[in-house]
Backbone as JSON Lines, residues from 0, in Angstrom:
{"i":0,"aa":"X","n":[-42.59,40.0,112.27],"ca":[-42.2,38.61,112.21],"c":[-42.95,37.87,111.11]}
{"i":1,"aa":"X","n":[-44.3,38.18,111.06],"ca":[-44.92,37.72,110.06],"c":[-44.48,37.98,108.58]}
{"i":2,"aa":"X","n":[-43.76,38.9,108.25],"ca":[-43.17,39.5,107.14],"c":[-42.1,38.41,106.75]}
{"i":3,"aa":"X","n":[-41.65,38.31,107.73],"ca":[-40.05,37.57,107.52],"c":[-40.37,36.08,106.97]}
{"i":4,"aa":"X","n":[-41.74,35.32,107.73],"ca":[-41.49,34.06,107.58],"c":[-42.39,33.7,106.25]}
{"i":5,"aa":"X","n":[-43.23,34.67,106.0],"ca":[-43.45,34.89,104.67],"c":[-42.8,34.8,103.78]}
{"i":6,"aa":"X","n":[-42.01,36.07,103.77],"ca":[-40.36,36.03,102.4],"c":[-39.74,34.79,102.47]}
{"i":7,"aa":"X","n":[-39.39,33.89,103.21],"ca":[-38.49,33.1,103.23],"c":[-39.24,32.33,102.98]}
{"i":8,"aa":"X","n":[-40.79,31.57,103.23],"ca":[-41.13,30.62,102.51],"c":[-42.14,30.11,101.46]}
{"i":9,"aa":"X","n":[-42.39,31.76,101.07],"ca":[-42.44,31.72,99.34],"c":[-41.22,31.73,98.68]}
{"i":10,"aa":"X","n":[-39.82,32.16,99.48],"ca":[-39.04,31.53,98.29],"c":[-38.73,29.96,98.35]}
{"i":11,"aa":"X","n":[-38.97,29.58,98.83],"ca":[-38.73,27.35,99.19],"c":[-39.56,26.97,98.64]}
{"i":12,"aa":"X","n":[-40.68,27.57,98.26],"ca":[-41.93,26.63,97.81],"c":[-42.08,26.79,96.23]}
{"i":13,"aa":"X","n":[-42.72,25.8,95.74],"ca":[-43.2,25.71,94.3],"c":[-44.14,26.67,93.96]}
{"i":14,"aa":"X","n":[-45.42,26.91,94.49],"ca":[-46.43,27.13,94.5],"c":[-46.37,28.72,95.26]}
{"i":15,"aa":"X","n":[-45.82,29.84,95.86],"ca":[-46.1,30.92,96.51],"c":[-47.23,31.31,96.85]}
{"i":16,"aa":"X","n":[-48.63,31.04,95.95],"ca":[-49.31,31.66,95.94],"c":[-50.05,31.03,96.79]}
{"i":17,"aa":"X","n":[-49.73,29.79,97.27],"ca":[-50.47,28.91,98.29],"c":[-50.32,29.25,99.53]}
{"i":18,"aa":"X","n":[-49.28,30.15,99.32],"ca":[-48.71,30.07,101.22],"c":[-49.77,31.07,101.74]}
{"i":19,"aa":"X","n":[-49.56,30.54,103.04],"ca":[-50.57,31.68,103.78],"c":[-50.08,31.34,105.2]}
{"i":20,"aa":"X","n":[-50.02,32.83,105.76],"ca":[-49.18,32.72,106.73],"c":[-50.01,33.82,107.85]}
{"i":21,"aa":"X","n":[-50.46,33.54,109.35],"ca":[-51.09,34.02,110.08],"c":[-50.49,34.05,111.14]}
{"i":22,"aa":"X","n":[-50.8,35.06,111.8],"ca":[-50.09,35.2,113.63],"c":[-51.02,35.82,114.73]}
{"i":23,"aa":"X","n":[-50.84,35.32,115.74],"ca":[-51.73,35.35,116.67],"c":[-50.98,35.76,117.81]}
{"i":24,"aa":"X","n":[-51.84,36.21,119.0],"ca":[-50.73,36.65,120.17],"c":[-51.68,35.19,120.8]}
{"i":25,"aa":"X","n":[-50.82,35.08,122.0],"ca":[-51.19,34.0,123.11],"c":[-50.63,34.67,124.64]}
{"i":26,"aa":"X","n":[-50.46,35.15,125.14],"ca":[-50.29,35.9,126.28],"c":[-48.81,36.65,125.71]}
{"i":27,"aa":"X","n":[-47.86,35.82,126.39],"ca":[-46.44,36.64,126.2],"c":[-45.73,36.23,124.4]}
{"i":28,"aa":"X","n":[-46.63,35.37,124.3],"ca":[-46.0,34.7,122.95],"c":[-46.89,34.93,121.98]}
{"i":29,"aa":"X","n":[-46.2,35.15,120.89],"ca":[-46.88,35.2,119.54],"c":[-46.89,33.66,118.83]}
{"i":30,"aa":"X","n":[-47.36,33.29,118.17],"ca":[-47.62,32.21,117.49],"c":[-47.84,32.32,116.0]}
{"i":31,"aa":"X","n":[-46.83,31.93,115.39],"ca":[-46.9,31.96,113.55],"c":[-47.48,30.79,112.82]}
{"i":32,"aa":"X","n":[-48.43,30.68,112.12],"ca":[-48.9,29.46,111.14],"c":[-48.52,29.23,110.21]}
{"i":33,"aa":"X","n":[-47.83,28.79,109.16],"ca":[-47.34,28.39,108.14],"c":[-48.12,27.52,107.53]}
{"i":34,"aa":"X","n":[-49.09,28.08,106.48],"ca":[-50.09,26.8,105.69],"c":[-49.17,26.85,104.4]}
{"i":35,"aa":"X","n":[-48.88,25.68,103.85],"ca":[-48.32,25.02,102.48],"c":[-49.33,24.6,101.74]}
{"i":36,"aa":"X","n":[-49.26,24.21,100.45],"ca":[-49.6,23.02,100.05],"c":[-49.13,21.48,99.96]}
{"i":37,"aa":"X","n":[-49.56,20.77,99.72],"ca":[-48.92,19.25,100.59],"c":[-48.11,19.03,99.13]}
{"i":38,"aa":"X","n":[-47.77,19.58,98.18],"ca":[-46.61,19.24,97.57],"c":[-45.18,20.06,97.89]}
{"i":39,"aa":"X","n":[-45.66,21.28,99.13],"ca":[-44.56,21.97,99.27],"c":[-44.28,21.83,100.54]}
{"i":40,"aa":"X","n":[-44.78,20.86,101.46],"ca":[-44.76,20.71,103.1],"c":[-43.02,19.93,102.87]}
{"i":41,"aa":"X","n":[-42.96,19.23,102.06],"ca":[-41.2,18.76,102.46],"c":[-39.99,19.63,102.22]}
{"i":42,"aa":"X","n":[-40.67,20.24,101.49],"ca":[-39.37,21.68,100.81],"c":[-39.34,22.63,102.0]}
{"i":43,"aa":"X","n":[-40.43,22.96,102.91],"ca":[-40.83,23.84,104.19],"c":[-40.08,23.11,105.4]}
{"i":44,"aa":"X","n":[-40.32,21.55,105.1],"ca":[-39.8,20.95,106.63],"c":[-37.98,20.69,105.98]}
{"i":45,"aa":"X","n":[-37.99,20.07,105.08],"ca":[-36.5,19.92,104.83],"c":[-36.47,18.4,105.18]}
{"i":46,"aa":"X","n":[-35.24,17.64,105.27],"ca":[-34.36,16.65,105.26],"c":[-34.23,16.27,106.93]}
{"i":47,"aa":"X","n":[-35.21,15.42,108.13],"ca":[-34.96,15.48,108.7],"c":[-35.16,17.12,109.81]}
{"i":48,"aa":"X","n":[-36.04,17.94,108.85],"ca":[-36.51,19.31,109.62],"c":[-35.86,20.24,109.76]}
{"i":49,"aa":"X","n":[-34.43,20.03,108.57],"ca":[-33.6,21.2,109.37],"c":[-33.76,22.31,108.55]}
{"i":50,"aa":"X","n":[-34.74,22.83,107.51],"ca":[-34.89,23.91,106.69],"c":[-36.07,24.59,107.99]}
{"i":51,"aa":"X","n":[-37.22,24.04,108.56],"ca":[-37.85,24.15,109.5],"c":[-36.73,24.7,110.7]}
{"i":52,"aa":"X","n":[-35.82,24.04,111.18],"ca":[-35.44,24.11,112.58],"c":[-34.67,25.79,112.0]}
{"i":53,"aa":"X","n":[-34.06,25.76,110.98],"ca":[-33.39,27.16,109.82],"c":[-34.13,28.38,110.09]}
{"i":54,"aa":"X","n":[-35.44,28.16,109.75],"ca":[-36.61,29.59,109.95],"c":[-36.55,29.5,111.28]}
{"i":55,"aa":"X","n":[-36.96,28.48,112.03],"ca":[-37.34,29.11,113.24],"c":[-36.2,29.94,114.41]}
{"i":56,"aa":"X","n":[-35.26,29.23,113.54],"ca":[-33.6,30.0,114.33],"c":[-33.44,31.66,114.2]}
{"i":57,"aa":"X","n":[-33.82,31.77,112.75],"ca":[-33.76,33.32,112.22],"c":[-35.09,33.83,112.76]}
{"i":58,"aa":"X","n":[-36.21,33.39,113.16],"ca":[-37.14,34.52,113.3],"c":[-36.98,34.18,115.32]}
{"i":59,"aa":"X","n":[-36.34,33.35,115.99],"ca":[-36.03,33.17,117.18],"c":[-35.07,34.61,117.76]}
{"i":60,"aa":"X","n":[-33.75,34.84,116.66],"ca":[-33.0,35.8,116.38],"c":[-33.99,37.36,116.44]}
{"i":61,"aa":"X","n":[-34.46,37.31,115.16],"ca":[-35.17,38.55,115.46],"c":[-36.06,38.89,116.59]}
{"i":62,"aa":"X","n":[-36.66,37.82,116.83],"ca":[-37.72,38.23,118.22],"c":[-37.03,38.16,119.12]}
{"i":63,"aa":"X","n":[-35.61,38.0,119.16],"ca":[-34.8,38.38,120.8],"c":[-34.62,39.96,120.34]}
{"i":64,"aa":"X","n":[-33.9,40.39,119.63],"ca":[-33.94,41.82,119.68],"c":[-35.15,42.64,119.76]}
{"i":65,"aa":"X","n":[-36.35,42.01,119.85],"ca":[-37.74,42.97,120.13],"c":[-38.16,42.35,121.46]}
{"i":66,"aa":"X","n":[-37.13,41.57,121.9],"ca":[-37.53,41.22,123.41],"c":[-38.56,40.12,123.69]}
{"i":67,"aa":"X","n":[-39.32,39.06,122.7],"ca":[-40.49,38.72,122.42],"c":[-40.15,37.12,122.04]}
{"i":68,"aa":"X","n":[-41.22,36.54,122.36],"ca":[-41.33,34.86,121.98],"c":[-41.8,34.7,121.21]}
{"i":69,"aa":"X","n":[-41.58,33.86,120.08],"ca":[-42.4,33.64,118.98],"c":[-42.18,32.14,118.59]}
{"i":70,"aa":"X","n":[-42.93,31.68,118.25],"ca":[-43.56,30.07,117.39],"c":[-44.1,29.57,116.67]}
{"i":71,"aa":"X","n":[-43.2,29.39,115.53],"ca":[-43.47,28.72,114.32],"c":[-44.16,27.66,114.12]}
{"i":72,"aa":"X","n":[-44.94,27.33,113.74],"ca":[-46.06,26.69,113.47],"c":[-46.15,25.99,111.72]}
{"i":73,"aa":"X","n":[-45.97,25.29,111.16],"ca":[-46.11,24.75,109.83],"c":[-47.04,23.4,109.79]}
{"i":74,"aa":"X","n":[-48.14,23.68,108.92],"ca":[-49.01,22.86,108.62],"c":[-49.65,22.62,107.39]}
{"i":75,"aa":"X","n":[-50.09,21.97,106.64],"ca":[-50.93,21.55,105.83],"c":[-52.1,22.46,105.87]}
């Protein structure tokens, strides 16, 4: 999962080399971090969040076929 939300948001961002992206377990759920830089946090969230609500749909998708919860996380 961490792979995926990687690829997809070094390609949205200006900067790639900024992103940094971490995952953690929390009991049944995994938890994804999304660090930007604050010139690329609106290109990540989108218009109203829906480039945000976009990733988290597709990696929601994949973690049903591995049976698993996962949560996207995007921050500064």
């Amino acid at each position: 999962m961490k792979e995926l939300v990687e690829v997809i948001t070094k390609a949205l961002v200006d900067e790639p080399e900024n992103v940094v992206v971490t995952e953690r377990a929390e009991g049944r759920t995994t938890v994804i971090e999304v660090h930007v830089s604050d010139s690329d946090m609106g290109k990540v969230i989108g218009k109203q969040g829906r480039i945000a609500k976009a990733i988290r749909s597709v990696v929601k998708a994949a973690a049903a076929k591995e049976d698993k919860k996962v949560v996207v996380d995007i921050t500064q």
